[in-house]
C-alpha positions in Angstrom: -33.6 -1.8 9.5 -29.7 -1.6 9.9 -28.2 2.0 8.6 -24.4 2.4 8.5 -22.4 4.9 7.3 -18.6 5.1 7.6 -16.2 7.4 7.7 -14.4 7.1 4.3 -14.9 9.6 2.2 -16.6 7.8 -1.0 -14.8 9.8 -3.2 -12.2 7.3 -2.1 -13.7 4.4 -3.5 -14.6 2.2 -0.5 -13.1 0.5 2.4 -14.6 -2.9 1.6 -14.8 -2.7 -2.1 -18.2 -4.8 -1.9 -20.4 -6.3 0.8 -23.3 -8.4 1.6 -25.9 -7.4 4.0 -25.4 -10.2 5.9 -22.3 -10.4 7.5 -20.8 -7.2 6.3 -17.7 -9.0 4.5 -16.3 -8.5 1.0 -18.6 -10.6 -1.2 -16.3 -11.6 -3.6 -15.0 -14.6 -2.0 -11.3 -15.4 -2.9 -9.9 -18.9 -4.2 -6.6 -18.3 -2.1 -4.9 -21.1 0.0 -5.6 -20.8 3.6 -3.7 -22.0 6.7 -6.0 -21.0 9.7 -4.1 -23.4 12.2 -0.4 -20.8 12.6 -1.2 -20.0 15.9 -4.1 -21.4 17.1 -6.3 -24.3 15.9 -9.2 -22.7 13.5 -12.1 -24.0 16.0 -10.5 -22.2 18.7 -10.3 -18.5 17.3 -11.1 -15.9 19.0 -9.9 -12.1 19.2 -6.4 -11.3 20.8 -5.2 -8.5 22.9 -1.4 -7.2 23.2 0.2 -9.2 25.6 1.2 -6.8 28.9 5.2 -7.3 28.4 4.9 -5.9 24.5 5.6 -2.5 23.8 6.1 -0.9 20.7 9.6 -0.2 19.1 11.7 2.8 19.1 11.5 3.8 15.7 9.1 2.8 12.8 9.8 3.9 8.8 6.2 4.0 6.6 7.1 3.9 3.5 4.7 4.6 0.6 4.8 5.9 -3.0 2.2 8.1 -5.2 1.9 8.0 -8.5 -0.2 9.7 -11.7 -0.9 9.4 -15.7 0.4 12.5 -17.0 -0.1 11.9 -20.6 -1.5 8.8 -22.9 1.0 9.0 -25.8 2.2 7.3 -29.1 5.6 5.9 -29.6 7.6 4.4 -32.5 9.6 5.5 -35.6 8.4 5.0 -39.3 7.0 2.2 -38.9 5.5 0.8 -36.6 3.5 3.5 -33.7 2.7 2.1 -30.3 0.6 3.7 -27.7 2.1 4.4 -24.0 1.8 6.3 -20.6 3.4 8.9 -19.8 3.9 8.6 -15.6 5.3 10.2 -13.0 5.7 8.5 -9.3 7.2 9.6 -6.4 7.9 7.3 -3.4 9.2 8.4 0.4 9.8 7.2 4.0 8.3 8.9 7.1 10.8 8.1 9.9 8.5 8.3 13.4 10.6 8.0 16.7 7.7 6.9 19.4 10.4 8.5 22.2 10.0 11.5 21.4 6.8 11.4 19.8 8.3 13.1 16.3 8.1 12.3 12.8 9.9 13.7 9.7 10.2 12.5 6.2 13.7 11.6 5.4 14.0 10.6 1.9 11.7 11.2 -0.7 12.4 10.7 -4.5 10.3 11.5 -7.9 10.7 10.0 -11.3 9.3 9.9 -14.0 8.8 7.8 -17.5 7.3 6.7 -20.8 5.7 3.4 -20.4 5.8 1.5 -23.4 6.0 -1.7 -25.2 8.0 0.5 -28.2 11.9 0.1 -26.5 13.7 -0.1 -30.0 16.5 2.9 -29.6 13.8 5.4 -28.5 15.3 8.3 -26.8 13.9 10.4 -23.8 11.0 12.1 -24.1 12.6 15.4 -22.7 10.5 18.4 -21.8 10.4 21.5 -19.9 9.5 20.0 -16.8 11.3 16.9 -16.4 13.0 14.3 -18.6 11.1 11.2 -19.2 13.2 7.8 -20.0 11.2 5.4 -22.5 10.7 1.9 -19.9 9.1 -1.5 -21.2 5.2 -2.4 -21.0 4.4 -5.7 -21.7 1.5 -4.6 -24.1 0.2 -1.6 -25.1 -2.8 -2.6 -23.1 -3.7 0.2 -20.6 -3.6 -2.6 -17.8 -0.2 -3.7 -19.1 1.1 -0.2 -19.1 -0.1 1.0 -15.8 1.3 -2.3 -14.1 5.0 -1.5 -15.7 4.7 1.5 -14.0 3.6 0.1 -10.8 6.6 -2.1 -10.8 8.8 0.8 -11.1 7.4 2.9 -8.1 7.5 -0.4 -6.0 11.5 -0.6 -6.9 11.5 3.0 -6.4 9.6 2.5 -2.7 12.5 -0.5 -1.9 15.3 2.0 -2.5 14.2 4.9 -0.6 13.4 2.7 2.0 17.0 0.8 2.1 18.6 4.4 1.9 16.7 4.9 5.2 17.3 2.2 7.3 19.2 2.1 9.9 21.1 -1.2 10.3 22.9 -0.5 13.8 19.2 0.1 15.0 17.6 -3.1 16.3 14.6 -2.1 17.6 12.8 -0.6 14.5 9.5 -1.3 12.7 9.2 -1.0 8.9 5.4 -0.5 7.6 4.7 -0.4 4.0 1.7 1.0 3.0 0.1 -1.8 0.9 1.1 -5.6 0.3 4.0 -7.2 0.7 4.7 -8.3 -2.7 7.9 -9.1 -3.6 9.5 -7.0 -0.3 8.5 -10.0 1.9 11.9 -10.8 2.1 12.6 -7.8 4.2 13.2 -8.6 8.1 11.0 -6.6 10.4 8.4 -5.6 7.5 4.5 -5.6 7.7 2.3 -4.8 4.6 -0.5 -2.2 5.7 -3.6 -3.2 3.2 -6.2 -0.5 4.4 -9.1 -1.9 2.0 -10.9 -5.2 1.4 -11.5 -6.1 -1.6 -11.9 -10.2 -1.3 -13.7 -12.2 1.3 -10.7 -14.6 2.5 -12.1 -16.3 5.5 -15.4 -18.1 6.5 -17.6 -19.4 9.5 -16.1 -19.1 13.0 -12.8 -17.0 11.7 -14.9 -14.6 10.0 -17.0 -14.6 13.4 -14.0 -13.5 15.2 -13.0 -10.7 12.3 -16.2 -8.7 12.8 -16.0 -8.8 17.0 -13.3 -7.4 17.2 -12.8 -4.2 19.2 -10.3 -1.3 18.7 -6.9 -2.4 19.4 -7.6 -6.2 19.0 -6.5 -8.7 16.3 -7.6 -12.0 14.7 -4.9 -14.6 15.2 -2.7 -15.1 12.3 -2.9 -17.6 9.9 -0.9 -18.2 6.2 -2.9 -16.9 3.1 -1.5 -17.8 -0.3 -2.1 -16.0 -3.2 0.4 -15.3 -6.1 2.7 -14.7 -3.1 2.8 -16.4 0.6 2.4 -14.2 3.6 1.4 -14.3 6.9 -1.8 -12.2 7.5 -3.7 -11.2 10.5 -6.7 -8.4 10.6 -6.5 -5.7 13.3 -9.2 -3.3 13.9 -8.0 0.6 14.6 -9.9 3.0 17.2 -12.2 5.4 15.8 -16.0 5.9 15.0 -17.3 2.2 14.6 -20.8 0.7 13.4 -20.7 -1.6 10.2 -18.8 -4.9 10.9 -15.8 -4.4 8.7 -15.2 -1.0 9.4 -11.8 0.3 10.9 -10.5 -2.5 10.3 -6.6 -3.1 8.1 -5.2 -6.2 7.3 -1.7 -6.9 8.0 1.1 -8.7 6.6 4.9 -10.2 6.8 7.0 -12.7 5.1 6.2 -16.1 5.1 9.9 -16.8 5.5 10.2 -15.8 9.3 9.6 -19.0 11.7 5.7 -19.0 13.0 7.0 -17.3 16.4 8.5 -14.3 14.8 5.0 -13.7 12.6 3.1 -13.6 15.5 5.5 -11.5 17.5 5.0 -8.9 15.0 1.2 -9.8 15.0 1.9 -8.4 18.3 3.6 -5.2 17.8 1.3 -4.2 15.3 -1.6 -3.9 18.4 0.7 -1.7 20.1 1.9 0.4 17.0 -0.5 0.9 14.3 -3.5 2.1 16.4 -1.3 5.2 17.6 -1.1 6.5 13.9 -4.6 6.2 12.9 -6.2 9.0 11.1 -9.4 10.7 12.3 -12.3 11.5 10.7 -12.4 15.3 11.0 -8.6 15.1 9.6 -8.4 12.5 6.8 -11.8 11.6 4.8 -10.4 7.9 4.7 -10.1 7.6 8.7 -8.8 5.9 10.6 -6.8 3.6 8.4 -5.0 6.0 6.4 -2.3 6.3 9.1 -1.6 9.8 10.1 2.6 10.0 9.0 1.2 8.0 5.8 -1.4 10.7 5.1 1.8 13.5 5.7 3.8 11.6 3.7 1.5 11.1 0.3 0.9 15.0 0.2 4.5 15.8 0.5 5.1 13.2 -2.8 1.5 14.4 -4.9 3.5 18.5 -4.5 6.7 16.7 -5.7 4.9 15.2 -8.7 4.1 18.8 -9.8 1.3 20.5 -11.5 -0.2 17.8 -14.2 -1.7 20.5 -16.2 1.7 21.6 -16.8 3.2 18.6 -17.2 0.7 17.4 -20.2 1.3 20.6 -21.3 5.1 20.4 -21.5 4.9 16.8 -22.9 2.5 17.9 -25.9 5.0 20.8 -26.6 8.3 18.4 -26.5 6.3 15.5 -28.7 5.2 18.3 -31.4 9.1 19.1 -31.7 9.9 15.3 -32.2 9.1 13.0 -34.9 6.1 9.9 -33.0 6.6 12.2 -30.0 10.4 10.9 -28.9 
């Protein structure tokens, strides 16, 4: 008998969302479009080590955002009474200078809103605590809503992160914590996806994914889902038994030439692994990176208390008519 047990907390859902005792991989194959041949020919995968003449940049920004359901509300006028979420989200960068082995957050932001698909002339839902501007949902359908305000914090993660760039600085990393999306677009960018939740490759490449050791990365290849990216996995030091564990999969745009993709394959083997988390720190080591882990508990305090948030929002929608 085989007995594994990693180091994420379960509390936190799971690293690999769901996995066969075979190989260890996400079950729950995916039907995206696969180019294994970017850097290598598929038949000839194997795991890759940091060339010796690569070292990591100066600088790297992590950017990330938080968010929470502070209220589920009702919205509309005489009429016609819609249901909505009442959010806040909060989204920062943690700038990390590997010179001088610091790291500091240097823009952070909080917002909040009423997610909704009722728009028509509703006012701010303005309470004790914070003011919340009515924003579209597509539906009233809690999927709908929640995605409206994921859109939102991902606008709200692209502007903190532009306010903190520094364009004059060449050598410097961004690393956003999660997919791409529609950021791709942004030069020197890698999405950080720190859990599996789809099985994307088979046979030999899959092979290569669960021998890798810490440090190493699969080659990269293209993977096409409702966006393009170039992908690679990379497993991160740290307490290791089941196949797929410590491992983060890694992103950038599909717009940079095949070279530049796998440059940047590159620096990610000399970068990431010196933020990972461990396990007597962070219940979700090692791929919650370390300034990422800083970072999200500086925006959950700047979120507030959301007992006292609901409780503002009930006292401010008892003093208006449909609670705006």
């Amino acid at each position: 008998m085989k007995l594994f047990v990693e180091a994420w907390d379960p509390t936190y859902g799971a690293a690999v969302e769901s996995a066969d005792f075979g190989g260890g991989a996400p079950s729950s194959s995916s039907e995206a479009t696969l180019d294994l041949d970017v850097e290598i020919p598929a038949e000839s995968w194997e795991p890759r080590s940091a060339p010796l003449d690569v070292r990591a940049p100066d600088v790297a920004l992590l950017v990330d955002g938080v968010r929470r359901t502070d209220a589920r509300v009702w919205v509309g006028d005489e009429t016609t009474v819609l249901p909505g979420l009442a959010a806040s989200y909060a989204a920062g960068v943690v700038r990390c200078d590997l010179r001088r082995a610091t790291a500091e957050v240097v823009t952070a932001r909080v917002q909040r809103g009423v997610f909704t698909p009722f728009t028509g002339g509703a006012p701010a839902l303005v309470t004790s605590a914070g003011r919340y501007p009515v924003l579209p949902a597509k539906s009233g359908e809690l999927m709908a809503m929640s995605a409206a305000v994921q859109q939102h914090l991902q606008a709200l993660e692209s502007s903190v992160l532009a306010e903190s760039r520094d364009e004059s600085t060449a050598d410097e990393l961004l690393v956003a914590d999660g997919p791409l999306r529609g950021r791709a677009g942004i030069s020197r960018m890698l999405g950080y996806i720190k859990s599996h939740e789809k099985r994307y490759l088979n046979g030999r490449p899959l092979s290569v994914v669960t021998a890798l050791k810490a440090g190493q990365r699969t080659p990269v290849f293209k993977l096409g889902t409702r966006w393009e990216q170039y992908t690679w996995y990379l497993r991160l030091p740290g307490q290791s038994g089941a196949p797929w564990s410590n491992l983060a999969r890694i992103e950038c745009s599909v717009e940079l030439p095949a070279q530049a993709a796998i440059a940047l394959a590159d620096l990610s083997m000399v970068t990431l692994p010196r933020f990972a988390a461990t396990s007597y720190k962070d219940p979700r080591a090692p791929q919650n990176l370390v300034p990422i882990a800083g970072l999200e508990r500086r925006l959950r305090t700047m979120l507030g208390d959301g007992r006292l948030l609901h409780r503002a929002l009930t006292l401010a929608a008892h003093r208006e008519p449909a609670g705006v």
